[in-house]
C-alpha positions in Angstrom: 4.8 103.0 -62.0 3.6 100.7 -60.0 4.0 97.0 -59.5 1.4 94.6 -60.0 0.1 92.6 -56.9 -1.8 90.3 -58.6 -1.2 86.7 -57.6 1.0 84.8 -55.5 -1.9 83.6 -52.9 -1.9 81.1 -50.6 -2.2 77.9 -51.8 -5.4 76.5 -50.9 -6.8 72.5 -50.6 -8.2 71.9 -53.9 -12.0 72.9 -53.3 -12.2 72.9 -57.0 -12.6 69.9 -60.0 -14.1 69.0 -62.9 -17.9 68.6 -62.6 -19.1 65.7 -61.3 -20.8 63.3 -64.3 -24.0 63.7 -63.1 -25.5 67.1 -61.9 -27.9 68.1 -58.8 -29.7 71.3 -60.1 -30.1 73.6 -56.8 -33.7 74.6 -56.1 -34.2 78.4 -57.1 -34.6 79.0 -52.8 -33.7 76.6 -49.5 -30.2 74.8 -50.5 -30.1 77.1 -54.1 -29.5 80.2 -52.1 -26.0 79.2 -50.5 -22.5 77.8 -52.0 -22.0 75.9 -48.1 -23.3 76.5 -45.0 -19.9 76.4 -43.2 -19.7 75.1 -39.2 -17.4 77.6 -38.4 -18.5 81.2 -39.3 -16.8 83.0 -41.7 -15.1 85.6 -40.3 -14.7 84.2 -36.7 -10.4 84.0 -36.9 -11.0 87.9 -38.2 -10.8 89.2 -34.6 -7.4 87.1 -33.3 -5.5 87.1 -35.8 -1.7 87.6 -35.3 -0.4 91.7 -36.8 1.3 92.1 -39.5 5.1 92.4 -38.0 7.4 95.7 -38.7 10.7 94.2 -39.7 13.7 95.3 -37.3 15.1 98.1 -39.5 18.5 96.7 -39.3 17.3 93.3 -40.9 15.3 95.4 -43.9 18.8 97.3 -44.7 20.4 93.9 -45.1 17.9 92.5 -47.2 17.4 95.2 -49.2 21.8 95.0 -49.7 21.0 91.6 -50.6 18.8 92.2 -53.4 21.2 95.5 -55.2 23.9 93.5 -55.4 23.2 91.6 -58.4 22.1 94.7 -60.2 24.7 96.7 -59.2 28.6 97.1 -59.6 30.7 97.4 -57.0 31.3 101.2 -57.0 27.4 101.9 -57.2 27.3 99.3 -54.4 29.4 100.9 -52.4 28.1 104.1 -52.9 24.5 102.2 -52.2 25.7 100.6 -48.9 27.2 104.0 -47.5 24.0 105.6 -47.9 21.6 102.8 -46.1 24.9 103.1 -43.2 23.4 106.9 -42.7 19.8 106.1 -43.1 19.7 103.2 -40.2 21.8 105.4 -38.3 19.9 108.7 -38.3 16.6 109.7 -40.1 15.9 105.9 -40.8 16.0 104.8 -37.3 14.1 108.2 -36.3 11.4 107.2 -38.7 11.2 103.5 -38.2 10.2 104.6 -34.1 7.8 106.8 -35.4 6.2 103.8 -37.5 6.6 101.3 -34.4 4.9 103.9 -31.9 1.9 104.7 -34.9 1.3 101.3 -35.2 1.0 100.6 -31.7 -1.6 103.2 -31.4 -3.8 101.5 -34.2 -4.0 97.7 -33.1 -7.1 97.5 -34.9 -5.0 97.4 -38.5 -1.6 97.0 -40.6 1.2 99.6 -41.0 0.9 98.9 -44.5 -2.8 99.2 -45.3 -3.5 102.9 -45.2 -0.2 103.8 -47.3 -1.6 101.1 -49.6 -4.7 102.4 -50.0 -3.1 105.8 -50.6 -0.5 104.4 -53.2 -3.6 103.3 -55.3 -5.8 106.0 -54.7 -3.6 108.5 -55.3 -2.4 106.9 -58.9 -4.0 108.9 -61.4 -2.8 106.7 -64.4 -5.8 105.0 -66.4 -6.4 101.9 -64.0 -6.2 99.5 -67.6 -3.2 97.7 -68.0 -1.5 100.1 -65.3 -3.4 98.5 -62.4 -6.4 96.0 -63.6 -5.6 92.6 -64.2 -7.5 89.2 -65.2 -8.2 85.9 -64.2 -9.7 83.3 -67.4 -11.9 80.6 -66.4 -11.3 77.2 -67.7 -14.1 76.2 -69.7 -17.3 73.8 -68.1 -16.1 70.6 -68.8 -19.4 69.4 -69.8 -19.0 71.8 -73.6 -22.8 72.3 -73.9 -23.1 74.4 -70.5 -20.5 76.6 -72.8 -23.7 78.2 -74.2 -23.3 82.1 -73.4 -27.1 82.1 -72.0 -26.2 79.3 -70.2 -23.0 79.9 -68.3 -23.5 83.9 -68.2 -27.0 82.7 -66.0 -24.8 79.8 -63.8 -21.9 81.8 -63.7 -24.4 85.1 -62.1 -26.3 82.7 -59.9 -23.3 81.4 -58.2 -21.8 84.6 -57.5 -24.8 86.0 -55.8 -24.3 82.4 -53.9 -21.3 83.3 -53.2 -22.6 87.0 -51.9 -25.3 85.6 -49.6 -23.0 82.7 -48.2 -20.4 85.2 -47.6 -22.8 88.2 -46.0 -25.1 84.8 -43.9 -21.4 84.1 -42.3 -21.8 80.6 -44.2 -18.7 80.8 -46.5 -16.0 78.6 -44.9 -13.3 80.9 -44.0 -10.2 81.1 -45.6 -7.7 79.1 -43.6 -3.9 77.4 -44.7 -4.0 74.0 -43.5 -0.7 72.4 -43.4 -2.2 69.3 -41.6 -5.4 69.3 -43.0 -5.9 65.6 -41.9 -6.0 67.1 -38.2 -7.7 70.6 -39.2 -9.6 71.0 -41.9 -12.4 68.3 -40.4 -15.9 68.6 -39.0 -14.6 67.4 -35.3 -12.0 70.7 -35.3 -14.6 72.9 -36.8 -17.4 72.4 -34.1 -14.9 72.2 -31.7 -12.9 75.7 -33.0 -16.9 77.3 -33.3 -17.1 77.6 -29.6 -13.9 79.2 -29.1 -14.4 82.9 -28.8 -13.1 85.1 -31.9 -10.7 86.8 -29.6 -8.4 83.7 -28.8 -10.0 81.3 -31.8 -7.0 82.0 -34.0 -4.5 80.3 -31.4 -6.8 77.1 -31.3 -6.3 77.1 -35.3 -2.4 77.5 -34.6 -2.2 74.7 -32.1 -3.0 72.3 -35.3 -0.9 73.6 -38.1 -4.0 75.7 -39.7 -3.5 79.5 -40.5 -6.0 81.3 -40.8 -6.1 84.3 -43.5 -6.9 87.8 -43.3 -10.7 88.2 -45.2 -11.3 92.2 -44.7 -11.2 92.5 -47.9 -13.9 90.7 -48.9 -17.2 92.8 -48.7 -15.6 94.9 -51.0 -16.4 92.0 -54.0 -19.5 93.1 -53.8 -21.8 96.2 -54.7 -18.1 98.0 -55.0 -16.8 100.6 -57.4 -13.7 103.0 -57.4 -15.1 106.3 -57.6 -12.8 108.8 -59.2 -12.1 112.0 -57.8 -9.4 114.8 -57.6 -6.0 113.8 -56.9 -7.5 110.9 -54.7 -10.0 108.8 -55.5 -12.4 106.7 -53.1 -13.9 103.6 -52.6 -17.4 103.3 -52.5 -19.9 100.4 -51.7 -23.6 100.3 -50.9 -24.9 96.4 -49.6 -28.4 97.2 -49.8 -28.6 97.3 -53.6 -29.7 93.8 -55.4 -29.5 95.0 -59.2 -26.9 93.5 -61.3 -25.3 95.6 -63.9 -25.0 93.9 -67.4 -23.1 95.5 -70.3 -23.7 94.4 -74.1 -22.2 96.4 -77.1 -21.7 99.5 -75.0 -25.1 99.8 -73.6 -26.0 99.6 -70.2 -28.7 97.8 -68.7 -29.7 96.4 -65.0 -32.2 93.9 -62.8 -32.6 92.8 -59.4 -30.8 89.7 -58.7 -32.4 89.4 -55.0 -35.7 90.0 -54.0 -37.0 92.3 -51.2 -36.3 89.8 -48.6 -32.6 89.1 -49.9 -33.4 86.0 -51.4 -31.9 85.3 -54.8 -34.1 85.7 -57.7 -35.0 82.1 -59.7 -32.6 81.1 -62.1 -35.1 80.8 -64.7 -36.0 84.9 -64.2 -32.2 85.6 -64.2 -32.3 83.7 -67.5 -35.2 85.4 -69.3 -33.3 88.8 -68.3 -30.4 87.9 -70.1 -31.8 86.6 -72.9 -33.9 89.3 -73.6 -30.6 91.3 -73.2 -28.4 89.1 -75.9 -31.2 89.3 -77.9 -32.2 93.5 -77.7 -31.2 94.9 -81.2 -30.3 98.4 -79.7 -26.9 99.7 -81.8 -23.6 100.2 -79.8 -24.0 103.7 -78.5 -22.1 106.6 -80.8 -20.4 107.7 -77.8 -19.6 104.5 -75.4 -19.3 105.6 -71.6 -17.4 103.2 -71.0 -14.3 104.9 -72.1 -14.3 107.0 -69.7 -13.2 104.4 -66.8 -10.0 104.0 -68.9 -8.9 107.9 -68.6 -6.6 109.6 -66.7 -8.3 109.9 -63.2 -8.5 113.3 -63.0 -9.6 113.7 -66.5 -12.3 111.2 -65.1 -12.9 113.1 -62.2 -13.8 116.0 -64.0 -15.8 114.8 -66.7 -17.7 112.7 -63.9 -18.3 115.7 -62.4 -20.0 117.3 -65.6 -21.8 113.8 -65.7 -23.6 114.6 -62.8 -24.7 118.0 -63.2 -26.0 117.0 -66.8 -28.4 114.8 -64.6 -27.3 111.6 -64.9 -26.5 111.5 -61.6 -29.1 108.9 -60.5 -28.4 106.6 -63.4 -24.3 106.5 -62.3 -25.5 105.3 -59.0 -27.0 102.4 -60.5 -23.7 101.9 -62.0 -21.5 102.4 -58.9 -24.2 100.5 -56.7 -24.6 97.4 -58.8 -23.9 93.9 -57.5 -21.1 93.6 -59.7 -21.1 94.0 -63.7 -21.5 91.2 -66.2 -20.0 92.1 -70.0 -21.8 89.9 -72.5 -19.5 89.5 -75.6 -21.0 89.3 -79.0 -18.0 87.5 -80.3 -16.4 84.0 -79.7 -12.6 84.1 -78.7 -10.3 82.8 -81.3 -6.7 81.9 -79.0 -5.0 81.9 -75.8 -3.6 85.6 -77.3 -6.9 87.0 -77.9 -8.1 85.7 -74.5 -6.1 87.3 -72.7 -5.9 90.3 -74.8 -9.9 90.5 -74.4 -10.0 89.6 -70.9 -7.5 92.6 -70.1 -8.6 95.6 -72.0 -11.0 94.7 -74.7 -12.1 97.2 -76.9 -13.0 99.7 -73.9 -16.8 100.1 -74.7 -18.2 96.8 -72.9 -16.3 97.1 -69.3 -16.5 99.1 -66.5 -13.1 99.1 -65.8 -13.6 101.0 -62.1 -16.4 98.4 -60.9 -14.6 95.7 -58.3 -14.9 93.4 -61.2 -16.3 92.9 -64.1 -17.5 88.8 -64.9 -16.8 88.3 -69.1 -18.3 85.7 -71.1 -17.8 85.5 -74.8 -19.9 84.9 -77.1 -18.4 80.8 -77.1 -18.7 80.6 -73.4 -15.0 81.7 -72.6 -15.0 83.4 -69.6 -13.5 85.7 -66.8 -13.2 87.9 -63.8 -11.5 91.4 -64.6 -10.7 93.1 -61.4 -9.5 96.6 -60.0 -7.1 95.9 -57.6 -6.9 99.0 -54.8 -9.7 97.8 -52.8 -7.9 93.8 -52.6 -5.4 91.1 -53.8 -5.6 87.5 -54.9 -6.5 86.2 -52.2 -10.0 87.3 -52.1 -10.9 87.4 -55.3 -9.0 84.0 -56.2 -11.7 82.5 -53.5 -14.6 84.2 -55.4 -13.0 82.4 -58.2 -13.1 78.7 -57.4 -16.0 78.9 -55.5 -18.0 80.4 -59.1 -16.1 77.8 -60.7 -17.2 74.8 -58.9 -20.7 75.9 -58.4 -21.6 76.5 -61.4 -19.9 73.5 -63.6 -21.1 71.0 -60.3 -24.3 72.3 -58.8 -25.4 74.5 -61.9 -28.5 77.1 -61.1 -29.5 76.1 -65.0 -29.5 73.6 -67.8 -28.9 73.8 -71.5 -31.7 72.5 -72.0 -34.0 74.7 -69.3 -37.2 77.2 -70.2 -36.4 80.8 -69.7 -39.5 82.1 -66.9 -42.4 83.8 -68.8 -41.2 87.2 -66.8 -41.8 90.3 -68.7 -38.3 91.6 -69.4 -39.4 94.6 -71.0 -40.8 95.6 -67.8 -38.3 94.3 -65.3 -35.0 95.1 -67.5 -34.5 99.0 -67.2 -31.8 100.1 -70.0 -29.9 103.1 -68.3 -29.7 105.8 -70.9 -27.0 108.8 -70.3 -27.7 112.4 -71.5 -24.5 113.4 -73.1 -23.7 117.5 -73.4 -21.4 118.2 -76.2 -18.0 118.5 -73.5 -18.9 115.5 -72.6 -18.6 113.6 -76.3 -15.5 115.6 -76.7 -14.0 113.5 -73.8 -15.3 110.1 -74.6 -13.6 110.9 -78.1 -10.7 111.8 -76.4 -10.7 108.8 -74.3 -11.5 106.2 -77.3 -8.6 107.8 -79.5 -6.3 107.6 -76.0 -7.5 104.3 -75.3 -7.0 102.7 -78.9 -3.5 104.3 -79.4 -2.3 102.8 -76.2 -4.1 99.2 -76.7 -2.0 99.2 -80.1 1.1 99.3 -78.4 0.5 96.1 -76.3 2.3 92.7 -77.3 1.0 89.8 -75.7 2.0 86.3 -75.9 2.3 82.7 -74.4 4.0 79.5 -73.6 3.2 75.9 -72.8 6.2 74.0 -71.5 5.1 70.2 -71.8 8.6 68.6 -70.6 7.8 68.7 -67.0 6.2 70.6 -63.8 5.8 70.9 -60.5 6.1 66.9 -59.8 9.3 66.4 -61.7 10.8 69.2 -59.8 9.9 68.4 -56.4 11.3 64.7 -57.2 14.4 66.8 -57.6 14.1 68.5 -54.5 13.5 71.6 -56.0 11.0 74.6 -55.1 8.8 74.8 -58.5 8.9 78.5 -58.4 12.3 79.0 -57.8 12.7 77.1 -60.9 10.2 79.1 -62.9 12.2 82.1 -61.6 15.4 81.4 -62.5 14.1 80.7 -66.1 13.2 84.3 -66.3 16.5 85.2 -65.1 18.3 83.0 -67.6 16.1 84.4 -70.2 16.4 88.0 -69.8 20.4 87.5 -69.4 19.8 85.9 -72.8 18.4 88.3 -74.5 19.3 91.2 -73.0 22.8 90.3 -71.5 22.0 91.8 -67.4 20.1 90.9 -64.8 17.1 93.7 -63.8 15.1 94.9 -61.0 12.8 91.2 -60.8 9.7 91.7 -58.9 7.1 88.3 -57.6 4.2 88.9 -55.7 3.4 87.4 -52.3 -0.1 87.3 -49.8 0.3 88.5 -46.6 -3.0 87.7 -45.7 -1.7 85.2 -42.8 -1.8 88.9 -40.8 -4.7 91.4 -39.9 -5.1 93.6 -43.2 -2.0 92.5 -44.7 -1.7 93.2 -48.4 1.1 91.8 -50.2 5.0 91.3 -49.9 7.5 91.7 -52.4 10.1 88.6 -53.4 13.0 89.6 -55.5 13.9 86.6 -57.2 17.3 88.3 -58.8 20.0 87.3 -56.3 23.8 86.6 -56.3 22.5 83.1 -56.3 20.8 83.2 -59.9 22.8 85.6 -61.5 25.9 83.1 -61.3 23.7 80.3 -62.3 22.2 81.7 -65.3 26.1 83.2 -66.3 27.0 79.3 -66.4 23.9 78.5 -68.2 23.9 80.8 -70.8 27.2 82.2 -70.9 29.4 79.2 -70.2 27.6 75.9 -70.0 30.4 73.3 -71.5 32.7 74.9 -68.5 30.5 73.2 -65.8 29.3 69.1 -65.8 25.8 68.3 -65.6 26.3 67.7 -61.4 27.8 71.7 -60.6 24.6 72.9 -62.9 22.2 70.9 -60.4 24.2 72.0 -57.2 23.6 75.7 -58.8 20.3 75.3 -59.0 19.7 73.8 -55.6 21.6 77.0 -54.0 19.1 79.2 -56.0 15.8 77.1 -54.9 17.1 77.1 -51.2 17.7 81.2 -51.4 14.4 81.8 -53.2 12.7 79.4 -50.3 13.7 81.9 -47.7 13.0 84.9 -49.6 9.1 83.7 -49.6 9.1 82.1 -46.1 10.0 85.8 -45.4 7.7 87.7 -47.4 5.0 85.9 -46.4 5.8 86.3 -43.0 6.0 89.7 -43.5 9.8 89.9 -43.8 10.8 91.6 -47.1 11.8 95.0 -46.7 9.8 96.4 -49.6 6.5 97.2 -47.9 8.8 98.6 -44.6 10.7 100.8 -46.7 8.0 102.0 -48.4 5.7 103.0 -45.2 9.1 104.4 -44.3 9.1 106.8 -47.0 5.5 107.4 -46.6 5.4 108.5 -43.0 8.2 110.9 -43.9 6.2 112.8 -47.0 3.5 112.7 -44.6 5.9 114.8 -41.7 7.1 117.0 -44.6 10.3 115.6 -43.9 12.6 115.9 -46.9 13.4 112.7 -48.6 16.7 110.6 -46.8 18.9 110.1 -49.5 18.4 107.0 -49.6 15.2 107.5 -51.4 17.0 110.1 -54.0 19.9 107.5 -54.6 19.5 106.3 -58.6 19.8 102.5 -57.2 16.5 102.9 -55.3 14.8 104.3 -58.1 16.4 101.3 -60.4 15.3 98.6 -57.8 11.8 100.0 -58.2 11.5 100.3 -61.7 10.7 96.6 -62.0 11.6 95.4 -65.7 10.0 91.9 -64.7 7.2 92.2 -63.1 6.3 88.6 -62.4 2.7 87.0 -60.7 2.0 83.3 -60.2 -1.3 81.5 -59.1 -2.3 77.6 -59.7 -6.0 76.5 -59.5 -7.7 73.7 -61.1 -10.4 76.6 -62.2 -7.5 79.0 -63.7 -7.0 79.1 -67.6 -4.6 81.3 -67.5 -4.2 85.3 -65.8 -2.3 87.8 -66.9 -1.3 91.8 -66.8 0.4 94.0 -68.2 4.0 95.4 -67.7 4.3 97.8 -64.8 7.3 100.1 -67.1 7.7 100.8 -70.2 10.3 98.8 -70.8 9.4 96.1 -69.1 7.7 92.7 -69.1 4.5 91.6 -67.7 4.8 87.5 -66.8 1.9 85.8 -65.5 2.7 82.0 -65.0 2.0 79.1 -62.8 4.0 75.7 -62.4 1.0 72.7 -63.2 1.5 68.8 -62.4 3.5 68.5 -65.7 3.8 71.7 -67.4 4.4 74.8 -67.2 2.3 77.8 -68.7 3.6 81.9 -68.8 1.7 84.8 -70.3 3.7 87.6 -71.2 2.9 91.3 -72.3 5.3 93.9 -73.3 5.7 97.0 -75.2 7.8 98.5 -78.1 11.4 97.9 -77.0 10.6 94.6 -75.9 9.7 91.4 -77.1 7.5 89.3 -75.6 7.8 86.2 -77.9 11.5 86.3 -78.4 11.1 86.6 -74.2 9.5 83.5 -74.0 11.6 81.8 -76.5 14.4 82.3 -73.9 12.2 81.4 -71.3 11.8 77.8 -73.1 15.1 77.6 -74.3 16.5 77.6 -70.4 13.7 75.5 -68.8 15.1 73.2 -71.5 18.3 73.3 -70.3 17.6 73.3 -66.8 15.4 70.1 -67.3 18.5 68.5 -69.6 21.2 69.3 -66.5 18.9 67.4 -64.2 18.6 64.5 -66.5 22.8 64.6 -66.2 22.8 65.9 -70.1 25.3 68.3 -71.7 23.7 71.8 -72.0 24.0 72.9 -75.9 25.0 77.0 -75.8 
């Protein structure tokens, strides 16, 4: 299986807060049509920005000893170390020239992006809960724009903002600033405009600002994954301006932007959707939707018999749509049932292989859903905030504005699907698949209110590394080992990078969560601490590395790809048990902080595994955890709490209790 690469983005300025008390409505064209109209065009760092690095192979064998040795003993270790010895030395280094002298020849991308790409593609598991995860919107802070009509119309109109800003080259682009006071102001921005793209990057660099990787970004829009046999593919089509909307399983679409690209009024968007929320239609007997949820080859067939039963014209619709909007006919009772909805639902009211899919329940709780081969966090964090703080500060609509006097009967076209009898065979076959599977998902969460990410760094202490070793304490806790850990991490600082992996499991917090929970009267208050700062300083460098494209995940992986791509048989290295233990990642682990975020989540990438979504606030700490039979998420979680407690007791110099 696969690890998830949800979250761990860069961490932007805050571009996103509570609405402001009193609220500008755009006009439905002029200023209405665009989120910003940055100074700087969007994608002008695109062309100069640094390449993603190939680690020297010698450095990846080191790190990757690094990260066995707290999973293994010292005979496996041993065993381990001899066989990385014979892989630098021969087939390894062989290989890793043959990756250097490929990449040369294609300056125009990453080594990693096209075995990524494949790695997706080529996964035929159902992309729910194996691939798909979500983000939850906080709610409008003003509680009557929580109407459904209402925030499904502000939430749709700011997304096609979004769409046009970004396609007009008016979207701001995505830059780090660590001295934002120098570069993230209108004096650097005219100034950086008239650099050319091929050099503009280094003018960024010169003040502290890094810009990010945005290639990924047309693919938010007008995008579907497209299944197919044994690889699928990634389609998109720009010129369509019909949104897709999905209500109890039936399918129906509009244009969003008029002939001349300009977004369609508010109040129109709003008449559609009402008419939609209100159509009495019954759920379909055999919901399509399903069918995203299959096996992809299964898919790939019974698309294929979709086609040729001549519904081929009303699938492009589907695939070509702006993006699709699931109206929910149902409020959302808990955190639980958020994130349960927001992840899988009840598979008739998603389109699971759509670039995303924008939720709102029937109370106004809302989300983005999103299939993850064609990008990361990064991009669709930005969609994210932006929707987020248009539509709760400049909203298209108010609660209390007149839907248009359009004709929605007219306007509205419900896509109807003709359905031979092989083909309600396999949506059966899906639904039963798909409910049998849903059954066997646990999910559940925790708010720490002790302390965050201010405490912590008033301790000198990296806030994830603390959030980190908690999982490590926990999972020694309740399980008595430490296991394969994996954290995500954007390299999006590079041309086409993707994401790095951080394994937080080190020598470092395996002997600090033995003294925690194994043996904490043994050790004062002050050797706790100086445990924990040795882990915080470790897990520091392992993400400075990462996201500087120095973990050796992503190099041994292309590694391994370029070989099965030569037919070369597989270096040991590869075959040995501890690679495949390192890889089967029991805690598969994704932050992301934003003032927009609710809360995200996934589910486990193995079986037996954990899924923990999680980010350190101002002063608390919220996880969201899934598992399956054989684990258990809430007695996880109970350990999680359990050691932040302790870990916030050793810093306030108190005994730890066992």
């Amino acid at each position: 299986m696969v690890p998830r690469l949800l979250l761990r983005a860069w961490p932007r300025s805050p571009a996103v807060g509570p609405g402001a008390p009193s609220r500008p409505l755009s006009a439905g064209s002029g200023p209405g049509q665009y989120l910003q109209r940055s100074i700087v065009p969007t994608m002008h760092y695109q062309d100069s920005l640094p390449r993603l690095p190939i680690p020297k192979l010698e450095d990846t064998i080191r790190r990757y000893l690094s990260a066995q040795k707290p999973l293994l003993d010292d005979g496996q270790f041993r065993k381990t170390e001899q066989f990385c010895k014979n892989f630098e030395n021969r087939i390894g280094k062989e290989l890793h020239e043959q990756l250097v002298a490929q990449d040369k020849q294609n300056k125009h991308t990453s080594y990693i992006s096209g075995p990524w790409f494949d790695m997706y593609l080529s996964a035929r598991d159902s992309v729910v809960l194996n691939f798909n995860p979500f983000m939850a919107f906080n709610p409008d802070p003003k509680s009557e724009y929580n109407d459904q009509l209402t925030r499904a119309t502000n939430m749709t109109v700011s997304a096609i903002r979004f769409l046009k800003t970004l396609r007009d080259g008016l979207l701001e682009p995505e830059v780090f600033h660590l001295n934002p006071a120098k570069s993230d102001t209108d004096t650097f921005k005219r100034l950086i405009r008239f650099v050319p793209s091929s050099l503009s990057w280094y003018g960024a660099y010169l003040v502290n600002a890094y810009p990010l990787d945005m290639s990924q970004y047309f693919r938010l829009f007008n995008s579907t994954r497209l299944p197919k046999p044994s690889r699928d593919e990634l389609f998109t089509d720009d010129k369509a301006r019909h949104l897709l909307v999905l209500r109890k399983g039936n399918f129906y679409i509009f244009d969003v932007l008029d002939q001349d690209g300009n977004i369609v009024s508010p109040s129109e968007i709003q008449a559609h959707l009402k008419y939609i929320l209100s159509d009495s239609s019954p759920a379909p007997e055999f919901p399509l939707a399903y069918l995203t949820s299959e096996n992809r080859d299964i898919w790939a067939e019974l698309r294929q018999k979709l086609m040729s039963s001549g519904n081929e014209e009303s699938l492009r619709k589907v695939d070509s749509a702006v993006f699709c909007l699931c109206l929910d006919d149902f409020p959302i009772k808990d955190l639980v049932h958020l994130s349960h909805n927001m992840l899988h639902g009840d598979g008739t009211n998603r389109w699971f292989d759509k670039s995303f899919n924008l939720i709102i329940a029937k109370d106004g709780s809302a989300a983005v859903h999103f299939e993850h081969s064609w990008g990361d966090g990064v991009a669709v964090l930005r969609f994210f905030n932006e929707v987020f703080k248009d539509s709760t500060q400049i909203p298209a609509i108010t609660p209390q504005s007149q839907p248009a006097t359009a004709d929605s009967t007219v306007t509205v076209q419900k896509l109807n699907f003709k359905l031979t009898d092989a083909l309600k065979t396999g949506i059966t076959a899906a639904k039963e698949k798909f409910d049998a599977t849903m059954k066997t998902l646990t999910i559940d969460c925790l708010q720490f209110q002790r302390g965050g990410k201010e405490f912590l760094k008033k301790q000198k202490l990296s806030p994830d590394a603390v959030a980190q070793l908690a999982f490590q304490m926990a999972f020694l806790r309740q399980y008595g080992q430490t296991v394969a850990t994996y954290e995500s991490c954007s390299t999006a600082a590079f041309k086409h990078g993707r994401t790095e992996t951080i394994r937080p499991a080190s020598i470092y917090t395996k002997r600090c969560s033995e003294a925690f929970v194994r043996e904490p009267s043994r050790h004062s208050a002050g050797e706790l601490q100086q445990m924990m700062v040795e882990c915080s300083k470790y897990h520091g460098q392992l993400t400075k590395e990462a996201a500087m494209g120095q973990g050796f995940d992503r190099h041994l992986f292309a590694l391994r790809h370029l070989a099965a791509a030569k037919g070369i048989i597989l270096p040991e290295l590869y075959l040995d048990p501890a690679y495949g233990q390192i890889n089967h990642n029991v805690l598969s682990t994704s932050t992301l902080s934003s003032p927009a975020v609710n809360l995200g989540g996934f589910a486990p990438v193995v079986s037996d595994g954990f899924g923990v979504g999680y980010a350190v606030h101002g002063n608390w700490i919220g996880c969201n955890v899934s598992s399956y039979p054989g684990r258990n998420a809430r007695e996880f979680l109970q350990c999680v709490e359990k050691a932040l407690e302790d870990m916030f007791d050793a810093l306030e110099g108190k005994s730890i209790k066992s």
